[in-house]
mmCIF file of the N, C-alpha and C atoms, coordinates in Angstrom:
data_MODEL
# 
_entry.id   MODEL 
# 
loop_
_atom_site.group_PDB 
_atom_site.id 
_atom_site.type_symbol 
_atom_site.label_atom_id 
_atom_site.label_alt_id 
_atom_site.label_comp_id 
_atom_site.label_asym_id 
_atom_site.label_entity_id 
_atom_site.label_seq_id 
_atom_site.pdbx_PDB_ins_code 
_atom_site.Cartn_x 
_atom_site.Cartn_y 
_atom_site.Cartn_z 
_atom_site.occupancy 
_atom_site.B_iso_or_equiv 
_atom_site.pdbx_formal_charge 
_atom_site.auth_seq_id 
_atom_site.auth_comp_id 
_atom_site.auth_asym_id 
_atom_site.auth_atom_id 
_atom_site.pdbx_PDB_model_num 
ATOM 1   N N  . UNK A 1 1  ? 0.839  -1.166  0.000  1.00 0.00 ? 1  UNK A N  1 
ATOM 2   C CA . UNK A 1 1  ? 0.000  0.000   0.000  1.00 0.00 ? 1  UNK A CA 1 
ATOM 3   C C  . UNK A 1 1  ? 0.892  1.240   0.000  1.00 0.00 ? 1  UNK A C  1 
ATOM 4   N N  . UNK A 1 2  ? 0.769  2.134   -0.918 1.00 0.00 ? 2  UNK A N  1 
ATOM 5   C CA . UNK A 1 2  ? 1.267  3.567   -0.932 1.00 0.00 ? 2  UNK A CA 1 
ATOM 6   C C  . UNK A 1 2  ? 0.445  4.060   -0.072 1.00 0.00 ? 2  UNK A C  1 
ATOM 7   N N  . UNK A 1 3  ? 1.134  5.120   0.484  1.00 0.00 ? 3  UNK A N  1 
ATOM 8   C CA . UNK A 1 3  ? 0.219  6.165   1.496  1.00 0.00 ? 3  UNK A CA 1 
ATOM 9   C C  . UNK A 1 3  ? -0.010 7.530   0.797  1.00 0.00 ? 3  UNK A C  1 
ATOM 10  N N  . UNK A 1 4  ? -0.282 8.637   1.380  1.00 0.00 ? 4  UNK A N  1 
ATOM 11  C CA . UNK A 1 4  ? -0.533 9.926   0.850  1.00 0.00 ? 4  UNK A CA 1 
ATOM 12  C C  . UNK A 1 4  ? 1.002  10.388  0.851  1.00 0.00 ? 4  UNK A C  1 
ATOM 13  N N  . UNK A 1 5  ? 1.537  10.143  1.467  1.00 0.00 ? 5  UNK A N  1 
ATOM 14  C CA . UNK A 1 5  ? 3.303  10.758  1.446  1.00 0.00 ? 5  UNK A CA 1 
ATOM 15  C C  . UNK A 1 5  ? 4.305  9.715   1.009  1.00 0.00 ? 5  UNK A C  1 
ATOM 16  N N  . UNK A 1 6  ? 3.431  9.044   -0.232 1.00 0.00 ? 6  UNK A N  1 
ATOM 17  C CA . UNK A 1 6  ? 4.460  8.523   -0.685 1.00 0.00 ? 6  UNK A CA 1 
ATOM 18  C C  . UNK A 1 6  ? 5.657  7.213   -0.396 1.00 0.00 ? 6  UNK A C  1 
ATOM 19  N N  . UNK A 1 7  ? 4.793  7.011   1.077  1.00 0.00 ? 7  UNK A N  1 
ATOM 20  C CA . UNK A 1 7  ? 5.807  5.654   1.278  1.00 0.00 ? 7  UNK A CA 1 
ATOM 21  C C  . UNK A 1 7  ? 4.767  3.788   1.592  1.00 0.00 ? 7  UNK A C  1 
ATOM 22  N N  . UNK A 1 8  ? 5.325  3.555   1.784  1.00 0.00 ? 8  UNK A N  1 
ATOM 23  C CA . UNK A 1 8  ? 4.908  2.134   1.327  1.00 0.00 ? 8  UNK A CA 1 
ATOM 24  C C  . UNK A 1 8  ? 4.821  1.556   2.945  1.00 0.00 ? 8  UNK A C  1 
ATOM 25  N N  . UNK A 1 9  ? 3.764  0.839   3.167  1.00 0.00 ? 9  UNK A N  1 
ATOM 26  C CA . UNK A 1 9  ? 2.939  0.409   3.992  1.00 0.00 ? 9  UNK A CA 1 
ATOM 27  C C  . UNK A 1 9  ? 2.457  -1.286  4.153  1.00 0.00 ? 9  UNK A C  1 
ATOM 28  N N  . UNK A 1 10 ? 2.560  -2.296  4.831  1.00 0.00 ? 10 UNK A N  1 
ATOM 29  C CA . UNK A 1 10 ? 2.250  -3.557  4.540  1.00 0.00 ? 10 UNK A CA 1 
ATOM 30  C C  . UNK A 1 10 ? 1.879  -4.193  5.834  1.00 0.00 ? 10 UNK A C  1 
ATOM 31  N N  . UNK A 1 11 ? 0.414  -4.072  6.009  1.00 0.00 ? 11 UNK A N  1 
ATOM 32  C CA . UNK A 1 11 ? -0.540 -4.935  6.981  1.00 0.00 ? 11 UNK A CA 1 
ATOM 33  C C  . UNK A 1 11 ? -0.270 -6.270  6.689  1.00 0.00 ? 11 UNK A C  1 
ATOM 34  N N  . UNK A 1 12 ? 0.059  -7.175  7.805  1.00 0.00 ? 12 UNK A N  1 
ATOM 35  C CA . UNK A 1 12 ? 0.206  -8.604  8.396  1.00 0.00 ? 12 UNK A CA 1 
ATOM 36  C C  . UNK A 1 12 ? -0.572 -8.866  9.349  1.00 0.00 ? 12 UNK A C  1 
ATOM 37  N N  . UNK A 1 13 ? -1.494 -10.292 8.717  1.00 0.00 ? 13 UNK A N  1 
ATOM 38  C CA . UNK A 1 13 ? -2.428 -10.518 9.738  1.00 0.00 ? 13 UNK A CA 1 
ATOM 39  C C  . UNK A 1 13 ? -1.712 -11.563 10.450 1.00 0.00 ? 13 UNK A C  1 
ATOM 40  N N  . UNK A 1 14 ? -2.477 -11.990 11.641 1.00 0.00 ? 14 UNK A N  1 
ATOM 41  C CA . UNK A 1 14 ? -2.182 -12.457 12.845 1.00 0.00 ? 14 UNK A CA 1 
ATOM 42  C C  . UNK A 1 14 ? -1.121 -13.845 12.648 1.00 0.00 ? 14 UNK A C  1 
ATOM 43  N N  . UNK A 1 15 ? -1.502 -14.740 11.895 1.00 0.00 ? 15 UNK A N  1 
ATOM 44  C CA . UNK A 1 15 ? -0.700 -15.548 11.603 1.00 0.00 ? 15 UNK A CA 1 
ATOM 45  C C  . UNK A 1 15 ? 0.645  -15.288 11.065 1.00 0.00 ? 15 UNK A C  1 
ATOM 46  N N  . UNK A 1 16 ? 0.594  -14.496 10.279 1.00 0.00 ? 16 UNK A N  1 
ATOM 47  C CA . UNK A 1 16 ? 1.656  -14.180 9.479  1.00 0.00 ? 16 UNK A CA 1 
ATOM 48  C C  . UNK A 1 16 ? 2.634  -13.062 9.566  1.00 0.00 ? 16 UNK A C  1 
ATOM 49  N N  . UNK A 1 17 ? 2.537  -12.626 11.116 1.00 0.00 ? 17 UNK A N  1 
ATOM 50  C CA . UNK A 1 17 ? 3.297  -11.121 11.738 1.00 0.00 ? 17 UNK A CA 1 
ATOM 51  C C  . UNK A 1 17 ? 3.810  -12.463 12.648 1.00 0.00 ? 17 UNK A C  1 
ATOM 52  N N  . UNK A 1 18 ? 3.076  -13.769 13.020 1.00 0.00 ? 18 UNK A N  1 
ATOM 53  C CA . UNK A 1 18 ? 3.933  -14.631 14.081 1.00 0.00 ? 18 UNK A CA 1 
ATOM 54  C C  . UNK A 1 18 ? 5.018  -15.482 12.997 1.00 0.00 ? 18 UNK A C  1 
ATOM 55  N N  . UNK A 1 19 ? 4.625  -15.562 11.811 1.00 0.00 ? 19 UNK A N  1 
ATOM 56  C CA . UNK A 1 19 ? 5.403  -16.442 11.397 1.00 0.00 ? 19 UNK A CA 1 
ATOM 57  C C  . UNK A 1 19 ? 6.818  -15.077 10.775 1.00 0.00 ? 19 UNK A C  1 
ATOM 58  N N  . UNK A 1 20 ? 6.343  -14.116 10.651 1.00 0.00 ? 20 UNK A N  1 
ATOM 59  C CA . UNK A 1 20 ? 7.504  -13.683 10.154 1.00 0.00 ? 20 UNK A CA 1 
ATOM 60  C C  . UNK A 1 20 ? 8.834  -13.309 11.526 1.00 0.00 ? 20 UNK A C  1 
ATOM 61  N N  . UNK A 1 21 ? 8.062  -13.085 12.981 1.00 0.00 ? 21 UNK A N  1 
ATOM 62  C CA . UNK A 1 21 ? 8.789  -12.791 13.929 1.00 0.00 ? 21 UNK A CA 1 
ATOM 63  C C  . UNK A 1 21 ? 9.167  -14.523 14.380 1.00 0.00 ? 21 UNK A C  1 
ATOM 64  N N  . UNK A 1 22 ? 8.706  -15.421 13.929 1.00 0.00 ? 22 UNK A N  1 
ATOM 65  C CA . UNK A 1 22 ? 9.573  -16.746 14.605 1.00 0.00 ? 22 UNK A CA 1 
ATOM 66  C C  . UNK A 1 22 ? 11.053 -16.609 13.661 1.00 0.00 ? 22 UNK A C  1 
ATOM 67  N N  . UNK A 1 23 ? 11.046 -16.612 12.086 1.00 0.00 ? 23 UNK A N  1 
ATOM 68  C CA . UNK A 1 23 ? 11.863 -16.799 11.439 1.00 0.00 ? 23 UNK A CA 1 
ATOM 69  C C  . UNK A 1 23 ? 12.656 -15.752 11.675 1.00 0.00 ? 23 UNK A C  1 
ATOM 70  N N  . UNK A 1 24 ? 12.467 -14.614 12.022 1.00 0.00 ? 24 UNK A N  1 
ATOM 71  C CA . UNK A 1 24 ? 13.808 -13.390 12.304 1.00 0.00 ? 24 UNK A CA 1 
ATOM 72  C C  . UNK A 1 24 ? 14.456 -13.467 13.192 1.00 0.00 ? 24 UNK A C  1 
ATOM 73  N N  . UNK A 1 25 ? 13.551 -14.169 14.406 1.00 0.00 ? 25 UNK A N  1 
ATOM 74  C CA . UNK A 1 25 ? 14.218 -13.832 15.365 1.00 0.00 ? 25 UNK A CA 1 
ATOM 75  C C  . UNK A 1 25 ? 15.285 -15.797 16.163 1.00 0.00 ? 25 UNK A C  1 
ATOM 76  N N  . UNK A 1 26 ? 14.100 -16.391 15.089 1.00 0.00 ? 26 UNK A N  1 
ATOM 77  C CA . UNK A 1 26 ? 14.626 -17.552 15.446 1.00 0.00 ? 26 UNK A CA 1 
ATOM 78  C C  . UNK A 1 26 ? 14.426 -18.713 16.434 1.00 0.00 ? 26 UNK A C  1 
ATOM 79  N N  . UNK A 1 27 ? 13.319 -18.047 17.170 1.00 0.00 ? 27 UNK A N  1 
ATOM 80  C CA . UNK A 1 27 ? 12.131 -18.636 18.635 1.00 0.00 ? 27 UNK A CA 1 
ATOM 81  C C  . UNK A 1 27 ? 10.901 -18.589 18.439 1.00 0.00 ? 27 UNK A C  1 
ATOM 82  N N  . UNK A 1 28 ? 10.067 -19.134 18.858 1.00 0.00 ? 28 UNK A N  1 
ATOM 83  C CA . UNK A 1 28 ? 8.758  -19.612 18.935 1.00 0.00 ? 28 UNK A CA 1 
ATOM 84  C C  . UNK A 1 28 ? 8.060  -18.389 19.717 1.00 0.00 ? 28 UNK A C  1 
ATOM 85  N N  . UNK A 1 29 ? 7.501  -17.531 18.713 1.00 0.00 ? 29 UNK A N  1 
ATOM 86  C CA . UNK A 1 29 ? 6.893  -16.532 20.075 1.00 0.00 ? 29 UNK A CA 1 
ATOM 87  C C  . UNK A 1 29 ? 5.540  -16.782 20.066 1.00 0.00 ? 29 UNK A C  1 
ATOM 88  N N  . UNK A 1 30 ? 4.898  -16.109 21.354 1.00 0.00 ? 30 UNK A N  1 
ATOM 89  C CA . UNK A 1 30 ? 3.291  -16.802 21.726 1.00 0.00 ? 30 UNK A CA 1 
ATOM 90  C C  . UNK A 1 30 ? 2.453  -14.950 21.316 1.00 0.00 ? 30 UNK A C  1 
ATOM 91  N N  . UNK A 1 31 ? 1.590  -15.556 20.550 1.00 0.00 ? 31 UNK A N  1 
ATOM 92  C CA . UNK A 1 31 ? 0.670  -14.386 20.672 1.00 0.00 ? 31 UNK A CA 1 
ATOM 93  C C  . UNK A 1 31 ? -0.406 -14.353 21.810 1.00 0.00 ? 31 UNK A C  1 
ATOM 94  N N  . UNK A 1 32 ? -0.274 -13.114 22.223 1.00 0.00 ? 32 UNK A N  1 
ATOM 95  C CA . UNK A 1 32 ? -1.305 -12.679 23.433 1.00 0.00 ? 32 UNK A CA 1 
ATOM 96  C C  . UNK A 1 32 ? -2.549 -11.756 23.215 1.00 0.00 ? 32 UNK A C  1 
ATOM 97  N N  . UNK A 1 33 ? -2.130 -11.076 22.164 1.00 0.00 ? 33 UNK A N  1 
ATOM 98  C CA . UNK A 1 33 ? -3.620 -10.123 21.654 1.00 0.00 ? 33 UNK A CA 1 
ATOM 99  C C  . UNK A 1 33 ? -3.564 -10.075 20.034 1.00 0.00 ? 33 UNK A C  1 
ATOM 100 N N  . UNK A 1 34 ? -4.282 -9.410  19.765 1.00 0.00 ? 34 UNK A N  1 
ATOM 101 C CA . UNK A 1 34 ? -3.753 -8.909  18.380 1.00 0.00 ? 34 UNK A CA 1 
ATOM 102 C C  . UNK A 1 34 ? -2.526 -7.944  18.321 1.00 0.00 ? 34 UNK A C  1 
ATOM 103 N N  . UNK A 1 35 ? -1.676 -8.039  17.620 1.00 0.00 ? 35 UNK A N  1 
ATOM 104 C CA . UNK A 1 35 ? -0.362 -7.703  17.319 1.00 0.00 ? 35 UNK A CA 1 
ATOM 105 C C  . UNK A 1 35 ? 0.488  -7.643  18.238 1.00 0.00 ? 35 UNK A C  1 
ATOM 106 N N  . UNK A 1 36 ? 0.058  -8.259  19.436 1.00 0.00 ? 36 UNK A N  1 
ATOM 107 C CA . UNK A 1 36 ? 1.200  -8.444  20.488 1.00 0.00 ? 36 UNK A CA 1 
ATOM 108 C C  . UNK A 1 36 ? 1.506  -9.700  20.864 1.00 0.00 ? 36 UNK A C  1 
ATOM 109 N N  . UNK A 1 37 ? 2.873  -9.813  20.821 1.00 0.00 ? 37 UNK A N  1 
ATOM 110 C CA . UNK A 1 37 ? 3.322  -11.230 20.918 1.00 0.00 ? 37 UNK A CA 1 
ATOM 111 C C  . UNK A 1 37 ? 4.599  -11.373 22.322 1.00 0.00 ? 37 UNK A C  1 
ATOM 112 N N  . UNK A 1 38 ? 4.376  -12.660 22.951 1.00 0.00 ? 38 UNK A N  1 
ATOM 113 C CA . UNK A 1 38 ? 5.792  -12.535 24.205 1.00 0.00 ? 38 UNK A CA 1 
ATOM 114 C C  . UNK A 1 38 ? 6.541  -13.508 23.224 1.00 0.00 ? 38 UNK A C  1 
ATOM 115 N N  . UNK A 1 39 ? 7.982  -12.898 23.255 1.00 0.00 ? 39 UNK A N  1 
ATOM 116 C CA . UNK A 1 39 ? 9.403  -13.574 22.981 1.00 0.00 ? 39 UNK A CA 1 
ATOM 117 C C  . UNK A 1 39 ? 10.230 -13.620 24.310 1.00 0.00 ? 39 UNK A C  1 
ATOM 118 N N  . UNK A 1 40 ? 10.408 -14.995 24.533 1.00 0.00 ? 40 UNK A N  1 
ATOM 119 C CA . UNK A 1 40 ? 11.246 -16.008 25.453 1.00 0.00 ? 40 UNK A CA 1 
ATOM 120 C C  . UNK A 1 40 ? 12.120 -16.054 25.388 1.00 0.00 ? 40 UNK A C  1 
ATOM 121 N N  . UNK A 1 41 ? 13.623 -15.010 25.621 1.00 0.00 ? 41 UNK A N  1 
ATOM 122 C CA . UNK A 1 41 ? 14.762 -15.382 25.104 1.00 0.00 ? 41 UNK A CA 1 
ATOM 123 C C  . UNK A 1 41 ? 15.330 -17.210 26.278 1.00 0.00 ? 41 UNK A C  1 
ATOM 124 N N  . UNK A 1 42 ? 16.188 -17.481 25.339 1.00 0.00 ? 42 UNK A N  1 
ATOM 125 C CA . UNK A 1 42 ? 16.622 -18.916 26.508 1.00 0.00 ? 42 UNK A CA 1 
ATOM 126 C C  . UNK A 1 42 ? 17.828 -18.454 26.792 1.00 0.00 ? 42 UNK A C  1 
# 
C-alpha cells in the first residue's frame, strides 16, 4: 500500500506477523492479543 506521502505500507495478519517474527528472530513466540506477541529469550 502507498500512502498519501508517498511511502509504502504492509498490513500482516495475525498468523503471518507470528510467522515472520519466529523466522527473524529464530524462537517460537506466543501471541497474546492482536499484534502483540511474548518472545522467550533462553
Amino acid at each position: 500500500m502507498i500512502t498519501s506521502r508517498n511511502t509504502f505500507q504492509k498490513y500482516y495478519d495475525q498468523e503471518e506477523l507470528k510467522l515472520y517474527i519466529d523466522q527473524f528472530l529464530g524462537v517460537d513466540v506466543v501471541p497474546v492479543a492482536l499484534g502483540i506477541y511474548f518472545v522467550f529469550a533462553g
